[in-house]
Residue frames relative to the residue before (quaternion, step in Angstrom):
aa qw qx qy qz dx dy dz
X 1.0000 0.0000 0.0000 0.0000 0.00 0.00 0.00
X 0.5364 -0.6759 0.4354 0.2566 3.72 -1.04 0.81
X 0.1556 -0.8488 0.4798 0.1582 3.42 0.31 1.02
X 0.3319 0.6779 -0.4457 0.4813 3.55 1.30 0.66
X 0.5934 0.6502 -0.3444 0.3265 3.76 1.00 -1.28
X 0.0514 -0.7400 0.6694 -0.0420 3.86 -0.60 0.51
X 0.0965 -0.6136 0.7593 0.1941 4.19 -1.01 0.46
X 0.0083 -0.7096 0.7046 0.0052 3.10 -1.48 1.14
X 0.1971 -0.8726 0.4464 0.0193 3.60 -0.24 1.87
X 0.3769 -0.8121 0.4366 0.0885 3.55 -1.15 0.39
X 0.3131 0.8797 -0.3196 0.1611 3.05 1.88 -0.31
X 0.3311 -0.8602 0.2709 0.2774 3.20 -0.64 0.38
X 0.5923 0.5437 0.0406 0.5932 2.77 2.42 -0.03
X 0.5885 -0.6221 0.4448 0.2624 3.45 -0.91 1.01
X 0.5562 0.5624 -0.2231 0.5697 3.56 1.21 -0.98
X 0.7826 0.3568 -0.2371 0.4516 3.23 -0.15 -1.53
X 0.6108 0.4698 -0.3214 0.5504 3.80 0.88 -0.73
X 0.7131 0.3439 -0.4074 0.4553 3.61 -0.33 -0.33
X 0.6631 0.4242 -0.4659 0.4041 4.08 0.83 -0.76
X 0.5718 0.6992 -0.2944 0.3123 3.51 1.03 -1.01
X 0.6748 0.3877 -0.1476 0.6103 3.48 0.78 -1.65
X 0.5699 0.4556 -0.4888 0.4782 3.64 0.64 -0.23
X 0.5601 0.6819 -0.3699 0.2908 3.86 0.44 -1.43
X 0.7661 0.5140 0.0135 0.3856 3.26 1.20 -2.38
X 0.6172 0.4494 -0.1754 0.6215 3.44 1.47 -1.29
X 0.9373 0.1908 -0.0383 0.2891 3.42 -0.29 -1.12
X 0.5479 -0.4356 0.4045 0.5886 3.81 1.28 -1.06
X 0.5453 -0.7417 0.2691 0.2830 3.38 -0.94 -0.18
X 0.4160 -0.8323 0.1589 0.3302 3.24 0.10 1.48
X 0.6074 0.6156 -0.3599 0.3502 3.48 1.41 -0.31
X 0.4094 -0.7206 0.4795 0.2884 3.62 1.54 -0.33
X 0.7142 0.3642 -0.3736 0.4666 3.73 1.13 0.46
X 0.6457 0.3848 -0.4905 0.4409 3.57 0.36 0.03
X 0.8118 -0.3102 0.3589 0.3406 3.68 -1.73 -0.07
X 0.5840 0.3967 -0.4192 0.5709 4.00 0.89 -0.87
X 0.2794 0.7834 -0.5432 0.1145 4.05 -0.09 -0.13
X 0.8355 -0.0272 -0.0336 0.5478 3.40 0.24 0.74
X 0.6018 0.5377 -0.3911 0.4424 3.69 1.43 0.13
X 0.2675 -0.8258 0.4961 -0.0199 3.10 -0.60 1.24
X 0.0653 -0.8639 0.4883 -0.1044 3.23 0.51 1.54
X 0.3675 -0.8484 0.3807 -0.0122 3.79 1.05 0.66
X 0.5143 0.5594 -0.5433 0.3569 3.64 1.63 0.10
X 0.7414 -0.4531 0.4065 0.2825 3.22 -2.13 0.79
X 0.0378 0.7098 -0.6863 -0.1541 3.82 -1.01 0.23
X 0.0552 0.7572 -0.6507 -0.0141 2.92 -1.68 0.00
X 0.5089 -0.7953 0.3105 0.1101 3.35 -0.49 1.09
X 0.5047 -0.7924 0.2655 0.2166 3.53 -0.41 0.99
X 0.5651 0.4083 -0.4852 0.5278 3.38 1.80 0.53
X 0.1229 0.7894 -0.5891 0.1212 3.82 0.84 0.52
X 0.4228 -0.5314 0.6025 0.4194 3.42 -1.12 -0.22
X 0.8031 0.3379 -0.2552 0.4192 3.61 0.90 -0.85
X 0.6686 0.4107 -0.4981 0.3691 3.57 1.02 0.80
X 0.3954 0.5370 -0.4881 0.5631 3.18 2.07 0.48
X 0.7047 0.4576 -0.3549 0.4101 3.95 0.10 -0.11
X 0.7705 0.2869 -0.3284 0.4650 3.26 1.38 0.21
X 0.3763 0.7182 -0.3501 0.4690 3.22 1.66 1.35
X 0.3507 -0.5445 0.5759 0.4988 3.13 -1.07 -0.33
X 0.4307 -0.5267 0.5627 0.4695 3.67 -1.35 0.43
X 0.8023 0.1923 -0.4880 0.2849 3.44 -0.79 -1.10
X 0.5368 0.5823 -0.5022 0.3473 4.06 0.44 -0.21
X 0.6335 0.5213 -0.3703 0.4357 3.78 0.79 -1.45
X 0.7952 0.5101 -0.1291 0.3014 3.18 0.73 -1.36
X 0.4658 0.4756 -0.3910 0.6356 3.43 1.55 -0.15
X 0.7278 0.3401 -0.3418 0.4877 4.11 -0.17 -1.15
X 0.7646 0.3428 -0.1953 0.5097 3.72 0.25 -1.42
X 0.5012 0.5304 -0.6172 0.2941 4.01 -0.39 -1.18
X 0.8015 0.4987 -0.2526 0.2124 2.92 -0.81 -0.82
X 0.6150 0.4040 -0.2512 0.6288 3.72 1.30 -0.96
X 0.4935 0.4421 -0.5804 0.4735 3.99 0.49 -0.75
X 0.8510 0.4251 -0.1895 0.2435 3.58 -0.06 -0.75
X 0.5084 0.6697 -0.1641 0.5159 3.43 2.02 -0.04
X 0.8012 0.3249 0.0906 0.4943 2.88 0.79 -1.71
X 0.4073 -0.6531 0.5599 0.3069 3.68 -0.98 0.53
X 0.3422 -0.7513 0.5634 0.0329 3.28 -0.46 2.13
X 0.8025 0.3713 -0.3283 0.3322 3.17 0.18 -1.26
X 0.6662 0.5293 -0.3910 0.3510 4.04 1.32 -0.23
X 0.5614 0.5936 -0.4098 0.4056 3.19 1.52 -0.86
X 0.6571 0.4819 -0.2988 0.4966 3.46 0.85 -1.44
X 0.6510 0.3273 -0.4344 0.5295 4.30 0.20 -0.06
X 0.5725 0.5133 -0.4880 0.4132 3.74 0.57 -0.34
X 0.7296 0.1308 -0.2692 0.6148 3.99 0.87 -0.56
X 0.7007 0.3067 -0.5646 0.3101 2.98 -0.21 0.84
X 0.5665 0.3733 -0.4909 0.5466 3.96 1.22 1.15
X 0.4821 0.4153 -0.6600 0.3995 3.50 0.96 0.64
X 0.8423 -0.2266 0.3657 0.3248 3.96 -0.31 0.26
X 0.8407 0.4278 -0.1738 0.2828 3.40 1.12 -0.35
């Protein structure tokens, strides 16, 4: 496996984040799509991080992203992938 490989998610949602990073990290947790039980173990991280905003440009992050850090519940989406394992 390319240890280069990194999931960077968009979700907009604790839920939807935690099923996702599960999907990627562990298999899929619903047991109906194709990743079922394959545990593909690559890292995620989410795209309101602080540390995928530090590997941006600001005024770019901040035009596409700004606006959702400030919408959305950052600090659950971002603990939702980081209790899938990653």
């Amino acid at each position: 496996m390319d240890e280069g490989v990194v999931v960077v998610l968009g979700t907009p949602d604790p839920d939807s984040t935690d099923i996702v990073a599960q999907t990627v990290t562990t298999g899929d947790p619903s047991y109906a799509g194709p990743l079922t039980g394959v545990a593909l173990r690559l890292p995620v991280i989410h795209v309101l991080d602080e540390r995928v905003a530090a590997q941006c440009d600001p005024d770019t992050y901040s035009a596409e992203i700004g606006v959702m850090v400030d919408a959305l519940d950052t600090s659950a989406i971002i603990a939702a992938t980081e209790s899938a394992g990653t």
